[in-house]
N, C-alpha and C positions, 0 to 999 in steps of 0.2 A: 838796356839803357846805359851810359856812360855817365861818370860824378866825378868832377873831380878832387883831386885826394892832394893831400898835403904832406911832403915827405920830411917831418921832422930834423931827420938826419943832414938833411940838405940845405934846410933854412938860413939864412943870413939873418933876419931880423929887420929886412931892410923896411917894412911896412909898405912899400911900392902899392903889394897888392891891398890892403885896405883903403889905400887914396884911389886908385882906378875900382872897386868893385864892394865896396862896403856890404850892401845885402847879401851877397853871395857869403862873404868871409866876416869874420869876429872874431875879436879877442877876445878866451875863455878866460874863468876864474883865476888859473897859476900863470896866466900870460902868454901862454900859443897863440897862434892862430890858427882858427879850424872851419871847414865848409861850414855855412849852415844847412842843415837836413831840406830840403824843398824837393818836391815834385817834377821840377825840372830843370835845366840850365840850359840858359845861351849860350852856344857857342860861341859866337864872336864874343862875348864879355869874358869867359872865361881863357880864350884863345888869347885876346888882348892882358889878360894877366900874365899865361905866362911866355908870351914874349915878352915883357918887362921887368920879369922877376929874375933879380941877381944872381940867386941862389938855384935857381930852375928845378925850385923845389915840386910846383904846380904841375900835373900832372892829371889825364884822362884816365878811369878804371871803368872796367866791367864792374854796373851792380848785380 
């Protein structure tokens, strides 16, 4: 199964993807934004994030 993964290093800050995908994504305690843990993901919701993400931090991984 694939999840997708958020690359710190890469981020902007731009919030893009919490206006297109909120359930999927959250802003933790210190301020990141991180997957939320689920059982599965839509492609197209998550595909649609990161074709709008500035920072093309968003990213597909092997669980």
């Amino acid at each position: 199964m694939k999840i997708p993964v958020i690359d710190l290093g890469e981020r902007v800050d731009c919030r893009a993807c919490l206006d297109l995908c909120l359930p999927v994504l959250r802003r933790n305690d210190i301020g990141y934004i991180e997957v939320v843990e689920l059982s599965g993901y839509l492609k197209e919701e998550i595909e649609e994030i990161m074709k709008n993400c500035l920072g093309g931090c968003v990213t597909w991984e092997e669980a």
